[in-house]
N, CA and C of each residue as an Amber inpcrd file, in Angstrom:
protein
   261
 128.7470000 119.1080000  92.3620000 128.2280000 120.3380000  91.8270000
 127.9290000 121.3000000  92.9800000 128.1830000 122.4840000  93.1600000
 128.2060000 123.9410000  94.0930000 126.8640000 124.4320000  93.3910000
 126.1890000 124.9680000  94.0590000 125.4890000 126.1170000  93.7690000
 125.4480000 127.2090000  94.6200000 125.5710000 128.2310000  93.5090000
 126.3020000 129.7190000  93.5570000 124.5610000 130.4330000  93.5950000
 124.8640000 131.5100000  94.7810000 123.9370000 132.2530000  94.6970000
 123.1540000 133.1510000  93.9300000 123.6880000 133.1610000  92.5460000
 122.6640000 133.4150000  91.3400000 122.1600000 132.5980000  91.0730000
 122.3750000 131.2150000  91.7020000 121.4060000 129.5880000  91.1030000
 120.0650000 129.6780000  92.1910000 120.5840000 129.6000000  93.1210000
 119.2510000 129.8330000  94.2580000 118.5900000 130.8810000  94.6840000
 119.0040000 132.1080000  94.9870000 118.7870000 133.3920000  95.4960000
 117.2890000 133.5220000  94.5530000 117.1010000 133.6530000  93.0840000
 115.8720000 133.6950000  92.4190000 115.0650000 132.7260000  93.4130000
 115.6010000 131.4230000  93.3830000 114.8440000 130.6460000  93.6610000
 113.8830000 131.2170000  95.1630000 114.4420000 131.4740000  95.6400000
 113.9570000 132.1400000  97.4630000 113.4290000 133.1660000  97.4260000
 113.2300000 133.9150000  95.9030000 112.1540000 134.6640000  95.9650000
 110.8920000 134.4490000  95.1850000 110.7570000 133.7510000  94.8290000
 109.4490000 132.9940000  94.2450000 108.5270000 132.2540000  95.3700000
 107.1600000 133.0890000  94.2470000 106.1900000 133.1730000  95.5470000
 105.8430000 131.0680000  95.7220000 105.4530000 131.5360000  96.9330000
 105.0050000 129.6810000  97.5260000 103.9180000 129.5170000  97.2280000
 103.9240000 128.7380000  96.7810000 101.8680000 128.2130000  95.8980000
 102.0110000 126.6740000  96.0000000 100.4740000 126.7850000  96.1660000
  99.8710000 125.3920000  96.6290000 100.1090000 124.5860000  95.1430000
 100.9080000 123.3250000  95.3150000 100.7010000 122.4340000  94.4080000
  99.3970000 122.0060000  93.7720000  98.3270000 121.9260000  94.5830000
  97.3850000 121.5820000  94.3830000  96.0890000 122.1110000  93.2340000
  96.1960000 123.5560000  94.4960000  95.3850000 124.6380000  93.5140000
  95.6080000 125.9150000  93.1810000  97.0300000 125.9800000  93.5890000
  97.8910000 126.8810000  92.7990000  97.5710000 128.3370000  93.9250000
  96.6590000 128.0400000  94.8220000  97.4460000 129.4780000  96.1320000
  98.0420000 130.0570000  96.2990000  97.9110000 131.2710000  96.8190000
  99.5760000 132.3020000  96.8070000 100.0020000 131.9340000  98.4900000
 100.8120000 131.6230000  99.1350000 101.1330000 132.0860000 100.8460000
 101.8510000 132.9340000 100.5920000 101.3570000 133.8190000 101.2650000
 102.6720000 134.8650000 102.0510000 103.8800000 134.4750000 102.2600000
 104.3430000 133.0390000 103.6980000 105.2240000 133.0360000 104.1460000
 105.0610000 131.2400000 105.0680000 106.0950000 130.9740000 104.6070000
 105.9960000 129.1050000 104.6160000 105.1170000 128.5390000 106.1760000
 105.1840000 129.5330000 107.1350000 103.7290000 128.9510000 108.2590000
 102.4540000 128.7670000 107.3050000 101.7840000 129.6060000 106.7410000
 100.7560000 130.0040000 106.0830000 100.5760000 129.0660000 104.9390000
 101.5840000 128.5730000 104.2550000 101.3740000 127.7930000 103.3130000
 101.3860000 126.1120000 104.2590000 102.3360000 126.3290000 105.2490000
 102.1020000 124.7150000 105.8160000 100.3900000 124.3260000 106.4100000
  99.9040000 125.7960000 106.8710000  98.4500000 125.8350000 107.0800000
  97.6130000 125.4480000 106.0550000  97.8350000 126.0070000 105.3500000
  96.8760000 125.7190000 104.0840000  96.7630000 124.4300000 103.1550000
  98.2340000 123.9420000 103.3170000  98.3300000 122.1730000 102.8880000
  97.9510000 121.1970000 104.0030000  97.8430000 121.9670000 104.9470000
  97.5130000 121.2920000 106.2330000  95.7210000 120.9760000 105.3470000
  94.7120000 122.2690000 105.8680000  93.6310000 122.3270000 105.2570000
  93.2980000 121.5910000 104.0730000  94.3970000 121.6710000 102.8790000
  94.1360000 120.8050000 101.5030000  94.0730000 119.0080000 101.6300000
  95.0540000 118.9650000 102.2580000  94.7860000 117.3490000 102.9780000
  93.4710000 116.8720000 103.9700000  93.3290000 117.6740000 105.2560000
  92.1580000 117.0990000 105.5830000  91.1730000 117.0260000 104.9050000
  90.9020000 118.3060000 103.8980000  89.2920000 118.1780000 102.9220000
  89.7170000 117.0620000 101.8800000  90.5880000 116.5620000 101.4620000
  91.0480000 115.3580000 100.8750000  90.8100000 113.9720000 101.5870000
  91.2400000 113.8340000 102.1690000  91.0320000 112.4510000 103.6180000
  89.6910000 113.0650000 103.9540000  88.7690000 113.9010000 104.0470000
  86.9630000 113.9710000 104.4620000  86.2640000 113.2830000 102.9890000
  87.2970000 113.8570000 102.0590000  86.2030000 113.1950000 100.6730000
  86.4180000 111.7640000 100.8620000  87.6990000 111.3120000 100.4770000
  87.7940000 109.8760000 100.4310000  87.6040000 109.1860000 101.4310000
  87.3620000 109.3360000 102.5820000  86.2500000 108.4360000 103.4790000
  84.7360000 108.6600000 103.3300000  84.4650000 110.1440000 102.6390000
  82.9140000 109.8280000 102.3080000  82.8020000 108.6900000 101.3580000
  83.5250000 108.6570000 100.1260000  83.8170000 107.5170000  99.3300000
  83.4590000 106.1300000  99.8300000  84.7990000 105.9200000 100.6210000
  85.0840000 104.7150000 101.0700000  83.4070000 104.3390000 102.0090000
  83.0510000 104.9750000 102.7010000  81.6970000 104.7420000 103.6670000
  80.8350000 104.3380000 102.7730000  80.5280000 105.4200000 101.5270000
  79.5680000 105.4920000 100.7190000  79.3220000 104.1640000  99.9920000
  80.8230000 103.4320000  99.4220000  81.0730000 102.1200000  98.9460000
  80.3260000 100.8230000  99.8620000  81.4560000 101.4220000 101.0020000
  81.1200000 100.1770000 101.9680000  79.7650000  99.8080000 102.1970000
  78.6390000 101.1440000 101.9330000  77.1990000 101.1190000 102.3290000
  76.1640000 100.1750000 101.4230000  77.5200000 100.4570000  99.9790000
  76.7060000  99.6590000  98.7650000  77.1700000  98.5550000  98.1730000
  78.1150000  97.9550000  99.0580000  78.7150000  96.6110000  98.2020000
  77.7590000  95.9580000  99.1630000  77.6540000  94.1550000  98.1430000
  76.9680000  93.1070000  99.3050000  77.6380000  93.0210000  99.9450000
  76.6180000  92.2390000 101.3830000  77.7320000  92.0350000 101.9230000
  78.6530000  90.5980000 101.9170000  78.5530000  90.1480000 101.0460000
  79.5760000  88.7610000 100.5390000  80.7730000  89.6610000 100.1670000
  80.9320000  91.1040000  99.4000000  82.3720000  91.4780000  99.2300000
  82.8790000  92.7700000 100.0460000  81.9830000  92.7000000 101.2330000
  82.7270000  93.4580000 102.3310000  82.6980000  92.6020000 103.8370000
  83.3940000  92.1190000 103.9990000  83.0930000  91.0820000 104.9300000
  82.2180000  91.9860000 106.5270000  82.9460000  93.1520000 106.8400000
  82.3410000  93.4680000 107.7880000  80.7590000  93.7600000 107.9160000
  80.8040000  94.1410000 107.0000000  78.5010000  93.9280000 106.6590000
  78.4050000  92.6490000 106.9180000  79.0970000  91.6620000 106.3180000
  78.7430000  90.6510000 106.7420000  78.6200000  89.9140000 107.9120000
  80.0180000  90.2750000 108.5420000  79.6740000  90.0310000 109.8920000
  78.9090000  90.6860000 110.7520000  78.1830000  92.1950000 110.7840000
  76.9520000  92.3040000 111.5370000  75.9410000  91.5400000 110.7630000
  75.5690000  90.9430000 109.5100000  74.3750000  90.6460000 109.2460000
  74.1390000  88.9680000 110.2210000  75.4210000  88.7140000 110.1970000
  75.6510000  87.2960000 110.7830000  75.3970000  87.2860000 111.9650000
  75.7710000  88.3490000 112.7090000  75.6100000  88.1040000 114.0550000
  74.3310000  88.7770000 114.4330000  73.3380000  89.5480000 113.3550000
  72.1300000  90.0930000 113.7390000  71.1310000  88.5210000 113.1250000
  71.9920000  87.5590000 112.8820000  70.6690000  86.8870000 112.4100000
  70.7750000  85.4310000 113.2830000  72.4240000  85.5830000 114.0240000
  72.3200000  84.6290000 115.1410000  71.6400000  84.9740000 116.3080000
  71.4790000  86.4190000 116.0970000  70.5370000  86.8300000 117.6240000
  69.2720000  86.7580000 117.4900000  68.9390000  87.0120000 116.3690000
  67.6700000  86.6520000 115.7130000  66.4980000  85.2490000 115.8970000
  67.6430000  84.0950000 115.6690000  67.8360000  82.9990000 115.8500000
  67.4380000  83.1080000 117.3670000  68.0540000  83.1030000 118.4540000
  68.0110000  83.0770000 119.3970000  66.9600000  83.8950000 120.6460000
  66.0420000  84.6130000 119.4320000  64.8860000  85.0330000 120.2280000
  65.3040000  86.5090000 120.8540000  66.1600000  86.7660000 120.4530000
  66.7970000  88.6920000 121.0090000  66.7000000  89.3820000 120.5100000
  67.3210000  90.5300000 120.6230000  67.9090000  91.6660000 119.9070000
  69.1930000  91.7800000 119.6440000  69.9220000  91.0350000 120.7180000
  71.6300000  90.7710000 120.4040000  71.8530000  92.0900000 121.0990000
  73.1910000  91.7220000 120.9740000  74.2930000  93.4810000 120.9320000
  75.3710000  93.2690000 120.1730000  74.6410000  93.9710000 118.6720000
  75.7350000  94.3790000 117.5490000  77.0100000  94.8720000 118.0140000
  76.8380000  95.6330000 118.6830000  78.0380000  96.3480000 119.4940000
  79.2540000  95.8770000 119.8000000  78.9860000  94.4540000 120.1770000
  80.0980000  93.7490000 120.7660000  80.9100000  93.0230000 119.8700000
  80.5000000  92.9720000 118.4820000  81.0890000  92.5680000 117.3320000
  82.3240000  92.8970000 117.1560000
């Protein structure tokens, strides 16, 4: 199949809008900016999420809580303060 420039030509003049939330760009830098922008505030929510989770599961079903609680209670054990850090 060919396509003839009455098939596309419309097409290349229709304005560029954000999939997302429906934006106007000017001109395809401006729109790669702006999906640029729509993704990072996307990836900032869903790691507030993900943190927010991680803060509230036990820690039997996040293992990494678990392993600082483990190693704050072997230092514990041992008369310290430990260094979580090195976990």
């Amino acid at each position: 199949m060919r396509l003839t420039s009455d098939v596309y030509e419309p097409r290349l003049k229709e304005a560029l809008v954000c999939f997302r939330c429906g934006e106007t760009a000017k001109n395809m830098p401006a729109l790669k900016k702006h999906l640029q922008e729509e993704f990072d505030m996307l990836r900032k929510r869903q790691l507030g999420k993900l943190k927010r989770k991680r803060e509230t599961e036990p820690a039997s079903r996040n293992p990494d809580i678990g392993k600082v609680a483990r190693a704050a209670a072997a230092a514990q054990a041992k008369g310290g303060e430990g260094d979580i850090d090195k976990i």
